[in-house]
PDB file with SEQRES, HELIX, SHEET and CRYST1 records, atoms N, CA, C and O in Angstrom:
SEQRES   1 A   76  UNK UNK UNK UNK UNK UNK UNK UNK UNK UNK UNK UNK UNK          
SEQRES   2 A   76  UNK UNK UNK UNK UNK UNK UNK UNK UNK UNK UNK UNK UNK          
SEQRES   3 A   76  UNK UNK UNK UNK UNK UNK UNK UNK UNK UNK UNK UNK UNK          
SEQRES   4 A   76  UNK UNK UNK UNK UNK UNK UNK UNK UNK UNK UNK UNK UNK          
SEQRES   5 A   76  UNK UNK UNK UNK UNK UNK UNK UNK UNK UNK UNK UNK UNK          
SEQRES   6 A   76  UNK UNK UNK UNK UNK UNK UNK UNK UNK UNK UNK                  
HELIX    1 AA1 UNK A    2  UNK A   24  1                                  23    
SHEET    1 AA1 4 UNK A  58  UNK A  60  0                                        
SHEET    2 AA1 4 UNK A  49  UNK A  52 -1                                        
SHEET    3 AA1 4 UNK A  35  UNK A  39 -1                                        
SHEET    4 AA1 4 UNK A  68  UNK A  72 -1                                        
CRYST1    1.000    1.000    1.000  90.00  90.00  90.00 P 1           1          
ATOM      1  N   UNK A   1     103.940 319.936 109.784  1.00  0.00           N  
ATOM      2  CA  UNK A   1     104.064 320.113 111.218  1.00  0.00           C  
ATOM      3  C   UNK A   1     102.912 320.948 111.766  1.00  0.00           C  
ATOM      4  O   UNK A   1     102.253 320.793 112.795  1.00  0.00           O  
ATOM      5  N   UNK A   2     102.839 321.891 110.793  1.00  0.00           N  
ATOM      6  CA  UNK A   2     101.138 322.845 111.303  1.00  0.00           C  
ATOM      7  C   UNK A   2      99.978 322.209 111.430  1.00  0.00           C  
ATOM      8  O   UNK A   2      99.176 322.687 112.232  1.00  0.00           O  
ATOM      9  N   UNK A   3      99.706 321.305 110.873  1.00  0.00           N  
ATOM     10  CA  UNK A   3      98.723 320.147 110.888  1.00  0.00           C  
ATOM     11  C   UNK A   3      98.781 319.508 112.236  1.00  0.00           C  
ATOM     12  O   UNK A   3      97.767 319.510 112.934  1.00  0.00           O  
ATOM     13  N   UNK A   4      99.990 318.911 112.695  1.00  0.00           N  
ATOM     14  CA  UNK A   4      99.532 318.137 114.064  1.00  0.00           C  
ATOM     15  C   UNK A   4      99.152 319.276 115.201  1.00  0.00           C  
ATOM     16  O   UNK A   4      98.679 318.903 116.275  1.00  0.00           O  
ATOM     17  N   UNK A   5      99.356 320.566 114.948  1.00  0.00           N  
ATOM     18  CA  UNK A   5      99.672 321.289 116.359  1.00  0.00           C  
ATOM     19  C   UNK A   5      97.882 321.594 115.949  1.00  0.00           C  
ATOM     20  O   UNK A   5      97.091 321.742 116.880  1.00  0.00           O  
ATOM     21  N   UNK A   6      97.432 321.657 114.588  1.00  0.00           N  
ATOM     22  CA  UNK A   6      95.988 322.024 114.752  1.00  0.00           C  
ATOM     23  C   UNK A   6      94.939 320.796 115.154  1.00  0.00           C  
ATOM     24  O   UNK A   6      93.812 320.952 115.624  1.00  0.00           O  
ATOM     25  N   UNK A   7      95.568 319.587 114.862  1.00  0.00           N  
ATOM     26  CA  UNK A   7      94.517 318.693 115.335  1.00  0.00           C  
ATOM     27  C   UNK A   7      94.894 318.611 116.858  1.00  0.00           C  
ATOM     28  O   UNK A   7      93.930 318.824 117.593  1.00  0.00           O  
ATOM     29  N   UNK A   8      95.814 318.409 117.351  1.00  0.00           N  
ATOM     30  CA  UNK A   8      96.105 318.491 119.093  1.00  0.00           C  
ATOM     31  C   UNK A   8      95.086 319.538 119.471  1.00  0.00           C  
ATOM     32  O   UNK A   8      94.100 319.376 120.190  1.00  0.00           O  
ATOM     33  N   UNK A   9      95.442 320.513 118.936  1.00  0.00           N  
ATOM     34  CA  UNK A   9      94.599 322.226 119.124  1.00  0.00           C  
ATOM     35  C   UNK A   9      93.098 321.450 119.755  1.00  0.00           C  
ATOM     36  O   UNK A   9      92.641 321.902 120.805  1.00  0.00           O  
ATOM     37  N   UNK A  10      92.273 320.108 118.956  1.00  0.00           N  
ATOM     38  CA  UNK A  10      91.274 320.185 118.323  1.00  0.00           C  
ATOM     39  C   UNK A  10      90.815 319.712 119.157  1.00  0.00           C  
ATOM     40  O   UNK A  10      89.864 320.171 119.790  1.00  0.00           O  
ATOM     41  N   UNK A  11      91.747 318.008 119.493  1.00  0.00           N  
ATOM     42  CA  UNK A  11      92.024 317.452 120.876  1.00  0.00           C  
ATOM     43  C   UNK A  11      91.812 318.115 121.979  1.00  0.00           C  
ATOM     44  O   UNK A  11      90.933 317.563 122.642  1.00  0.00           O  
ATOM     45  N   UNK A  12      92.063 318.681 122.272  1.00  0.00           N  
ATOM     46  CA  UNK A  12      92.680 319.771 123.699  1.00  0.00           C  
ATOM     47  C   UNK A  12      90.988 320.131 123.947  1.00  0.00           C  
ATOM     48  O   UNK A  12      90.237 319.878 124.889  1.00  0.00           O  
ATOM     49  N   UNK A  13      90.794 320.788 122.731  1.00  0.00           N  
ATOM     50  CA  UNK A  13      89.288 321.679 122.875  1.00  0.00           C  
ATOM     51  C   UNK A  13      88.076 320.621 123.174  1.00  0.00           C  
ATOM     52  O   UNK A  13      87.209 321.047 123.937  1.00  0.00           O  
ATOM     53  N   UNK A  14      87.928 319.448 122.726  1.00  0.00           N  
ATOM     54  CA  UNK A  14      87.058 317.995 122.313  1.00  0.00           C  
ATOM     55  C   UNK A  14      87.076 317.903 124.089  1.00  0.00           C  
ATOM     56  O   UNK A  14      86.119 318.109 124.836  1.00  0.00           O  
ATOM     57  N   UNK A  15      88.291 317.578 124.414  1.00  0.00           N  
ATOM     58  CA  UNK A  15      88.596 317.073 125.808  1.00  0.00           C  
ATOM     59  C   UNK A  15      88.305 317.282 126.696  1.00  0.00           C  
ATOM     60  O   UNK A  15      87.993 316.453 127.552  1.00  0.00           O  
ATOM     61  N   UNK A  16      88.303 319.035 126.866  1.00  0.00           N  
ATOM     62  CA  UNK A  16      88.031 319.907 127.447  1.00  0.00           C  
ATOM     63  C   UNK A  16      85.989 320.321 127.576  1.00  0.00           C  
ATOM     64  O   UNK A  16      85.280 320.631 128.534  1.00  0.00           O  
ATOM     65  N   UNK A  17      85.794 320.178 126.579  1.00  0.00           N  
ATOM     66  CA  UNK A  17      84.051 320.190 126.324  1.00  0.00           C  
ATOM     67  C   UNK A  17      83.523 318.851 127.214  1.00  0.00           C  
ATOM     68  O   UNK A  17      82.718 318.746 128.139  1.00  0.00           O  
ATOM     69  N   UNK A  18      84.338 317.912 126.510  1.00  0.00           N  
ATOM     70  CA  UNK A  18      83.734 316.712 127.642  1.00  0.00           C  
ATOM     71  C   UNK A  18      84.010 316.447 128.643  1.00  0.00           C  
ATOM     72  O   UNK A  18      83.704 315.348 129.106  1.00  0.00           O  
ATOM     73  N   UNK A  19      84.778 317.483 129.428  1.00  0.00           N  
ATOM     74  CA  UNK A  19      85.064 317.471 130.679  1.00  0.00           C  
ATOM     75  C   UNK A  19      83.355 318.580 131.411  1.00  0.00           C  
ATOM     76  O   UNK A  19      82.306 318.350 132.012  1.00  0.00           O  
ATOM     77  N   UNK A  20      83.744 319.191 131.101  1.00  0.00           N  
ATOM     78  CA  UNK A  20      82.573 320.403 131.378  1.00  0.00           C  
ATOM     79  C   UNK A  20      81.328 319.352 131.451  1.00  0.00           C  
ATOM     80  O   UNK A  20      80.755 318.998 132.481  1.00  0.00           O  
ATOM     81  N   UNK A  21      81.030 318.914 130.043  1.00  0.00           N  
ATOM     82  CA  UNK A  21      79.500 318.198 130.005  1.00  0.00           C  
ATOM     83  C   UNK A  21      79.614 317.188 131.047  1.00  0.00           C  
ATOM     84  O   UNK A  21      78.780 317.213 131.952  1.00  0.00           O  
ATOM     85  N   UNK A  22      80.356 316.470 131.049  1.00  0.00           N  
ATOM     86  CA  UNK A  22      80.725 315.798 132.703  1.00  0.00           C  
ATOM     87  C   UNK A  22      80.547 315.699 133.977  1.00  0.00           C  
ATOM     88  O   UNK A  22      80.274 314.853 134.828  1.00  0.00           O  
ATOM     89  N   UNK A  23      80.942 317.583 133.795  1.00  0.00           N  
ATOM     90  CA  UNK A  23      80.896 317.842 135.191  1.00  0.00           C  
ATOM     91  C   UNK A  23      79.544 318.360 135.809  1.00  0.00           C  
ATOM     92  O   UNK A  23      79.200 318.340 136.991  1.00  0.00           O  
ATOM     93  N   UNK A  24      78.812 318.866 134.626  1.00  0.00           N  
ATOM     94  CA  UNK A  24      77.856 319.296 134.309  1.00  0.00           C  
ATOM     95  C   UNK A  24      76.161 318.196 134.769  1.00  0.00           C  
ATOM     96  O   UNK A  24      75.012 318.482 135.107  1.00  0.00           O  
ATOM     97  N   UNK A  25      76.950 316.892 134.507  1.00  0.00           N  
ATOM     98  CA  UNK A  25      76.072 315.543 134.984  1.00  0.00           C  
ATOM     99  C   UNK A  25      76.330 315.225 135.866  1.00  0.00           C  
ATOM    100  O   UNK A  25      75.410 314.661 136.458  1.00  0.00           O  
ATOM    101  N   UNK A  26      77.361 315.290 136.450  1.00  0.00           N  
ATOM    102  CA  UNK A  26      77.527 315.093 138.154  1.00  0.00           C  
ATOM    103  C   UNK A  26      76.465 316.108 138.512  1.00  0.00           C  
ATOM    104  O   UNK A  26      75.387 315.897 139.066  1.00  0.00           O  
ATOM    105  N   UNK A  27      76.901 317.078 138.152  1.00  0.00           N  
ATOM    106  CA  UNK A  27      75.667 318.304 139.253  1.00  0.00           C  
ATOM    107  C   UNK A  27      74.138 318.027 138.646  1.00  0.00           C  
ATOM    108  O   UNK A  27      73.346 318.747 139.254  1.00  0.00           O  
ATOM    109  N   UNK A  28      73.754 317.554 138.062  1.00  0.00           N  
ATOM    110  CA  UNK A  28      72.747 317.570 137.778  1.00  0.00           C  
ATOM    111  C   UNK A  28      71.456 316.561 138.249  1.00  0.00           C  
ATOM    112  O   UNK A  28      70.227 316.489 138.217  1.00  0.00           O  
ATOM    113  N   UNK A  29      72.657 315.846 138.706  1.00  0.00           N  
ATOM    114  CA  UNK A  29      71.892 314.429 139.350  1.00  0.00           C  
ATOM    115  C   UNK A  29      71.037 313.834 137.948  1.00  0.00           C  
ATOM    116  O   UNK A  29      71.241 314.235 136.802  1.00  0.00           O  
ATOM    117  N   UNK A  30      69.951 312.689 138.383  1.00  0.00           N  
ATOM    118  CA  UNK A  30      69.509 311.583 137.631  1.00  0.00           C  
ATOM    119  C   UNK A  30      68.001 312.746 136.882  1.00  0.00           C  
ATOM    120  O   UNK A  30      67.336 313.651 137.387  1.00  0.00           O  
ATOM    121  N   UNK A  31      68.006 312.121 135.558  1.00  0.00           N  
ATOM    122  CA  UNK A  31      66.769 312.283 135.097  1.00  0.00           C  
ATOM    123  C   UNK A  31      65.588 311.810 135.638  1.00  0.00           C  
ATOM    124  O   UNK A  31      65.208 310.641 135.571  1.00  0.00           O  
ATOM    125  N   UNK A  32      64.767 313.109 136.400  1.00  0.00           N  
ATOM    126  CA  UNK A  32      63.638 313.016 137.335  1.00  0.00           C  
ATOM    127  C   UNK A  32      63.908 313.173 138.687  1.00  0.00           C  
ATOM    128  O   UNK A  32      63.079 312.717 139.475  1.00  0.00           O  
ATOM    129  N   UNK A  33      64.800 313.671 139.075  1.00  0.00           N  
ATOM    130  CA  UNK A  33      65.200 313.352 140.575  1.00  0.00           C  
ATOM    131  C   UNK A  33      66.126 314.826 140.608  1.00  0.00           C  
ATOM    132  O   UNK A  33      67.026 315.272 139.897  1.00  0.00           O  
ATOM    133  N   UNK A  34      65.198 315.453 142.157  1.00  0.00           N  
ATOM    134  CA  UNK A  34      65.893 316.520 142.777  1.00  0.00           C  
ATOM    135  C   UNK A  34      66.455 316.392 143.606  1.00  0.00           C  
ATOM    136  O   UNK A  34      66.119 315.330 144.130  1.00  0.00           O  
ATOM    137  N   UNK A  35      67.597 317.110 144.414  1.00  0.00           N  
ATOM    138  CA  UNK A  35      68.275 317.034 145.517  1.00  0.00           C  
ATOM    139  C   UNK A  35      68.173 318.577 146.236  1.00  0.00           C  
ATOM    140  O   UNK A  35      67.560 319.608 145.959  1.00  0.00           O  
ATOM    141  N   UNK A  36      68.960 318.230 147.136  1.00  0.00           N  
ATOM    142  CA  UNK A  36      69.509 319.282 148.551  1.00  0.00           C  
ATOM    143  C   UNK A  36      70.406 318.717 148.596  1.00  0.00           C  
ATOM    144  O   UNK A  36      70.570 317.582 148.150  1.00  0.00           O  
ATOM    145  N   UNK A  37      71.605 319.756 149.446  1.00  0.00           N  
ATOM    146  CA  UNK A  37      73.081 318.779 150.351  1.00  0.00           C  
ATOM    147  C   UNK A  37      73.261 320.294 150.861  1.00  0.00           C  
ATOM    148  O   UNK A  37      73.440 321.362 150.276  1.00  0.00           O  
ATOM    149  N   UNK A  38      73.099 319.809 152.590  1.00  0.00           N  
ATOM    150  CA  UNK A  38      73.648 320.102 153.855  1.00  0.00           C  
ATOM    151  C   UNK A  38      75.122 320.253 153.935  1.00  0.00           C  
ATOM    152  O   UNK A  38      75.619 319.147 153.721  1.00  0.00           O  
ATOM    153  N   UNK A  39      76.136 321.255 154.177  1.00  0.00           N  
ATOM    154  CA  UNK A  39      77.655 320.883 154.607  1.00  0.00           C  
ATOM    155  C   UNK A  39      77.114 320.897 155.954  1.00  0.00           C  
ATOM    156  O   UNK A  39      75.978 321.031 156.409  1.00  0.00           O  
ATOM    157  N   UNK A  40      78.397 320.699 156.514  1.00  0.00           N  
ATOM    158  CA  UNK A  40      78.614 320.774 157.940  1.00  0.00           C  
ATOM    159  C   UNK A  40      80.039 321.035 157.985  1.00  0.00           C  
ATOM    160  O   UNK A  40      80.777 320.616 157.094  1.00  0.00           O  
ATOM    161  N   UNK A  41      80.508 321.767 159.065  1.00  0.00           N  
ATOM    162  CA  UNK A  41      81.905 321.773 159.418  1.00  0.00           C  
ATOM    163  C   UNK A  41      81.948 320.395 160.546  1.00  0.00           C  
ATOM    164  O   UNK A  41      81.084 319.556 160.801  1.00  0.00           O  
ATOM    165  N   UNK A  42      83.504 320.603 161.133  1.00  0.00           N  
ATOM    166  CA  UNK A  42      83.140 319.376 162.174  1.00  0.00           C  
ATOM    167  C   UNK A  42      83.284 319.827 163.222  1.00  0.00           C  
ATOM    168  O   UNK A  42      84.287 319.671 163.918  1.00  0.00           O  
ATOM    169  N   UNK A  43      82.122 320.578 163.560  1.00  0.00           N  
ATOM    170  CA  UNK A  43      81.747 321.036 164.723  1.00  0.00           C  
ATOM    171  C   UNK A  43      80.493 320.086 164.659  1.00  0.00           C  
ATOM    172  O   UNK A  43      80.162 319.423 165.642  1.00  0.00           O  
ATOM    173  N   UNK A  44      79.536 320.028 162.995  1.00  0.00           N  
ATOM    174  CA  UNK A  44      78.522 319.649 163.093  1.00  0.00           C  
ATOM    175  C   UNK A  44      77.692 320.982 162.689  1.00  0.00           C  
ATOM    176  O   UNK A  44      76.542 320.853 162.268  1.00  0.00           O  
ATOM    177  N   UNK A  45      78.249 322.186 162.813  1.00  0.00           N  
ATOM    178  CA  UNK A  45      77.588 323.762 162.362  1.00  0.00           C  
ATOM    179  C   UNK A  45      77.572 323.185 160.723  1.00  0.00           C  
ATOM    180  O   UNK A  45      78.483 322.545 160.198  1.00  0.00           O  
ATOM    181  N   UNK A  46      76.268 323.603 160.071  1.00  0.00           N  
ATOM    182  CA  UNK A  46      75.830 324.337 158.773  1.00  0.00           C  
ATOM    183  C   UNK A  46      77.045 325.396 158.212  1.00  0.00           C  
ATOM    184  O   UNK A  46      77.425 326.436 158.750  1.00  0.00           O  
ATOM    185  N   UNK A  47      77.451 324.866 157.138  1.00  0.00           N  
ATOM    186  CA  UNK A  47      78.316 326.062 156.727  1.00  0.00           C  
ATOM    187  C   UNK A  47      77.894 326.060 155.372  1.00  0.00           C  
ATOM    188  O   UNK A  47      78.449 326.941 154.714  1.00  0.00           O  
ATOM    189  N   UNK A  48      77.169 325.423 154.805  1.00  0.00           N  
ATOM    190  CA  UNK A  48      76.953 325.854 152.795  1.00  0.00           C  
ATOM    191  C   UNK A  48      76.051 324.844 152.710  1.00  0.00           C  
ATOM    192  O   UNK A  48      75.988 323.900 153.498  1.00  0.00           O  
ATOM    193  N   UNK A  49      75.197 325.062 151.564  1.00  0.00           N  
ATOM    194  CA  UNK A  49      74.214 323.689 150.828  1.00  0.00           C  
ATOM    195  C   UNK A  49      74.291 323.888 149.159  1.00  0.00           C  
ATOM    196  O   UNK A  49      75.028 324.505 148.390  1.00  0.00           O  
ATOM    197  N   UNK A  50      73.292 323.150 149.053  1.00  0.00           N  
ATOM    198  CA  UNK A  50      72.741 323.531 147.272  1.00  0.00           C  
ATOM    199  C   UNK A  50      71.640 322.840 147.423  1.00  0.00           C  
ATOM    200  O   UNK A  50      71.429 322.038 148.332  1.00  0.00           O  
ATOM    201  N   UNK A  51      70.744 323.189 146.351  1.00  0.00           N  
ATOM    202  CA  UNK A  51      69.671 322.902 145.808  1.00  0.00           C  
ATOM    203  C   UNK A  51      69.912 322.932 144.242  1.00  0.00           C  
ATOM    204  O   UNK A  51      70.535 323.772 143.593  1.00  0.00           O  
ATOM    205  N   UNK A  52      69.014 321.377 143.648  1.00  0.00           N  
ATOM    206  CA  UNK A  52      68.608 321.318 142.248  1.00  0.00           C  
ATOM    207  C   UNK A  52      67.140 320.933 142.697  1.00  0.00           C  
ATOM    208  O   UNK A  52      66.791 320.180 143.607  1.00  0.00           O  
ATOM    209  N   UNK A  53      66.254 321.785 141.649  1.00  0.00           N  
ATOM    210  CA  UNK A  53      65.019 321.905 142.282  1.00  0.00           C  
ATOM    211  C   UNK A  53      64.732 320.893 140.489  1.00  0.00           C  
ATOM    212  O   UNK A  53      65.510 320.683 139.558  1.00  0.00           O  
ATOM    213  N   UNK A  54      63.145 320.473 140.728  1.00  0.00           N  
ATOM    214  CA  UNK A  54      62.433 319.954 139.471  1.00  0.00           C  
ATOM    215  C   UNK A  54      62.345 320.622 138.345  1.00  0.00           C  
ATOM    216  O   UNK A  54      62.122 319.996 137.309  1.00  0.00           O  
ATOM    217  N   UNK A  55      62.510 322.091 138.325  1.00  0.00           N  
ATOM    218  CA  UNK A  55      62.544 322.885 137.072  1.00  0.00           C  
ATOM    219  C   UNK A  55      63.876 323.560 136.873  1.00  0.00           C  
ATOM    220  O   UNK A  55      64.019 324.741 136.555  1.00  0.00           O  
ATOM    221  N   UNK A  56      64.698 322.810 137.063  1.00  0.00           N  
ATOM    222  CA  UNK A  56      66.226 323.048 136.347  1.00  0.00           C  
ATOM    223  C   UNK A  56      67.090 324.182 137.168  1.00  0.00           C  
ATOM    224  O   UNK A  56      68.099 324.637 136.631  1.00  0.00           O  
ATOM    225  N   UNK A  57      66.790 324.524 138.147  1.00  0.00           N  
ATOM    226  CA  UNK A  57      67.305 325.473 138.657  1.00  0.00           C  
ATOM    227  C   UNK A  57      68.222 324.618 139.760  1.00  0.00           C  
ATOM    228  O   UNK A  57      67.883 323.655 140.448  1.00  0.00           O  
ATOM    229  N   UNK A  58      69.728 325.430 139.671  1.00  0.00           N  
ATOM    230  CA  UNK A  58      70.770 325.361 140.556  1.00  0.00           C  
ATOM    231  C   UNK A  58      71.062 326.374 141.738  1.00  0.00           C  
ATOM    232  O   UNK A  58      71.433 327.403 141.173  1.00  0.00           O  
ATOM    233  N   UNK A  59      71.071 326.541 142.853  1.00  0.00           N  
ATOM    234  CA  UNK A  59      71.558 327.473 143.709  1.00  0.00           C  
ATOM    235  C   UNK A  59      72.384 326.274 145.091  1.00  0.00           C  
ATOM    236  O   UNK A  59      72.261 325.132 145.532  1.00  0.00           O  
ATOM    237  N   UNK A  60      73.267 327.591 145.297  1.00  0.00           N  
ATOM    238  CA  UNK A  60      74.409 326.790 146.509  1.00  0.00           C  
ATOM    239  C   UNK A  60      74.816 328.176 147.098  1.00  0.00           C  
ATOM    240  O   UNK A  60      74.474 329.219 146.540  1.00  0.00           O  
ATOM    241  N   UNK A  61      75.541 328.156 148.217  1.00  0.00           N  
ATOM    242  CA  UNK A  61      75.751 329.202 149.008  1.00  0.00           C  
ATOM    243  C   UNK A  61      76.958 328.307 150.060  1.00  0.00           C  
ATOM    244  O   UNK A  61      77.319 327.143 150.233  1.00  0.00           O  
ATOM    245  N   UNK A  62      77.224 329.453 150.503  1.00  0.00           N  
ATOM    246  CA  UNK A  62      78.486 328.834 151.475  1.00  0.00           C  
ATOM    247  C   UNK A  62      79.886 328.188 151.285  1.00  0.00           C  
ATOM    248  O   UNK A  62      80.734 328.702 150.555  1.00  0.00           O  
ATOM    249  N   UNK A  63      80.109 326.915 152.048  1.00  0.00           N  
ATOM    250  CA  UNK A  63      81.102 326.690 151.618  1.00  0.00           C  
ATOM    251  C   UNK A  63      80.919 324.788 151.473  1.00  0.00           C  
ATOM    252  O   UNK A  63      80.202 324.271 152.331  1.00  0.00           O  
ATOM    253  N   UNK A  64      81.324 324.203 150.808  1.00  0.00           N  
ATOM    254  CA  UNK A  64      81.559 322.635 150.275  1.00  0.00           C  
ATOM    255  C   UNK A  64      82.603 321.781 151.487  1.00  0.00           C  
ATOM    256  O   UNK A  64      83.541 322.485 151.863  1.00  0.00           O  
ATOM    257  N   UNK A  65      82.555 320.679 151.985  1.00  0.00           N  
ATOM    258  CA  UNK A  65      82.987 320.417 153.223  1.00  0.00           C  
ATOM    259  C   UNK A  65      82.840 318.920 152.998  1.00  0.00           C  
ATOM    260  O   UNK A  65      81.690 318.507 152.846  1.00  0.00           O  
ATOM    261  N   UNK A  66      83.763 318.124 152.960  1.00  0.00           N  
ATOM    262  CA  UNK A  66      83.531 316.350 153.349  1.00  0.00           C  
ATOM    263  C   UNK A  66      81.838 316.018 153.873  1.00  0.00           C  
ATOM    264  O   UNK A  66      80.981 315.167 153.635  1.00  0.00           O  
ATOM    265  N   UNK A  67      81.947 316.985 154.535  1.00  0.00           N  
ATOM    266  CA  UNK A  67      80.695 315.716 156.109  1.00  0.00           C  
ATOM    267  C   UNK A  67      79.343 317.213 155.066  1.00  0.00           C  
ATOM    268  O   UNK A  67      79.175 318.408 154.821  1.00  0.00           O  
ATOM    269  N   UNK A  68      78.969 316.248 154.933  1.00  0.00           N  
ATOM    270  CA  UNK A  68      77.463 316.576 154.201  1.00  0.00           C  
ATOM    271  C   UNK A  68      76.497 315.696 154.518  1.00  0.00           C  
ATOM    272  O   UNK A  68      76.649 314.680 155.196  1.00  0.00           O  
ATOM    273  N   UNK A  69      74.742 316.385 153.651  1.00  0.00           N  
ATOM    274  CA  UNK A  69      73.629 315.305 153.906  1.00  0.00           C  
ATOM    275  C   UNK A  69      73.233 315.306 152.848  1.00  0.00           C  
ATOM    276  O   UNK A  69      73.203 316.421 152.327  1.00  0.00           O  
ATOM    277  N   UNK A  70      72.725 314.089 151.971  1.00  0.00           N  
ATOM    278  CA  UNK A  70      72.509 314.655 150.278  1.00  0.00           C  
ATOM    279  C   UNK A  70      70.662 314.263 150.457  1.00  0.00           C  
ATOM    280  O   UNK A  70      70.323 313.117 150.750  1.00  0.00           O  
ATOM    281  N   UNK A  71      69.988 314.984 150.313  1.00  0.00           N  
ATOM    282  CA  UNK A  71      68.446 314.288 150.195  1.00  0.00           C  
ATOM    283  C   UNK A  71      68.003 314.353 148.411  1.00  0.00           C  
ATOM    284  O   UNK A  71      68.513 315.085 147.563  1.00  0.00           O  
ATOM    285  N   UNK A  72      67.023 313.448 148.243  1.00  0.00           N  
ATOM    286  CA  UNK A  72      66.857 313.640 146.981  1.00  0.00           C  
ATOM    287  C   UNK A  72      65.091 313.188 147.295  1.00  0.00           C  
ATOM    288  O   UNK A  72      64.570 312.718 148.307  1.00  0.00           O  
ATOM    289  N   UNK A  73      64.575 313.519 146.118  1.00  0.00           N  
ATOM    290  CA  UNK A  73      63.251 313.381 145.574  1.00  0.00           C  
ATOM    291  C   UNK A  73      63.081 312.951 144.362  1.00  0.00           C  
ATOM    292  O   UNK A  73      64.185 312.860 143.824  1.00  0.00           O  
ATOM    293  N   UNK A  74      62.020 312.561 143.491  1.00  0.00           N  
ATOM    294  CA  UNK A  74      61.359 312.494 142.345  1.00  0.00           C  
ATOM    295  C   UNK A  74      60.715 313.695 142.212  1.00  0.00           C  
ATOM    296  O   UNK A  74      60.319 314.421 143.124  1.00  0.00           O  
ATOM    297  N   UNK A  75      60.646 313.838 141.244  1.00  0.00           N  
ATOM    298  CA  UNK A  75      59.702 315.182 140.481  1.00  0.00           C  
ATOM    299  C   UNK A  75      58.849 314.615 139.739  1.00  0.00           C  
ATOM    300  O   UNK A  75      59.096 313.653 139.012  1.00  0.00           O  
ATOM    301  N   UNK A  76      57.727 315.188 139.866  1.00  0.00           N  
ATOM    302  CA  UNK A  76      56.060 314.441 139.190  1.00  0.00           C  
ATOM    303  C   UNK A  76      55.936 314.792 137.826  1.00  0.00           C  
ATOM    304  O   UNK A  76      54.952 314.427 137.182  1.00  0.00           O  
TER     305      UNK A  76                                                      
END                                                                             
């Protein structure tokens, strides 16, 4: 019986990693390609963005909102 609760254990942890790396590629966007994203409230006011720049760097501020603008680029 100690056996199944350690492979579930193992499961759980496996599952959990490939959730992260996952989520991890959503934010990261495409190999070679940077972004920006604009929120907006619905007023149309700026309330949060992010940036993934060409050298691996993540920053965001504010707050995350439906009505956004996503721009993207190539990196040379």
């Amino acid at each position: 019986m100690r056996r199944k609760g350690i492979v579930l254990s193992n499961l759980l942890v496996a599952a959990a990693l490939l959730g992260l790396l996952l989520a991890g590629a959503a934010v990261a966007g495409r190999a070679g390609e940077a972004y920006s994203v604009l929120y907006f409230d619905e007023a149309g006011n700026e309330v949060g963005g992010a940036t993934a720049n060409c050298g691996g760097q993540y920053t965001s501020w504010g707050e995350r909102t439906e009505h956004y603008v996503r721009r993207t680029w190539i990196c040379d």
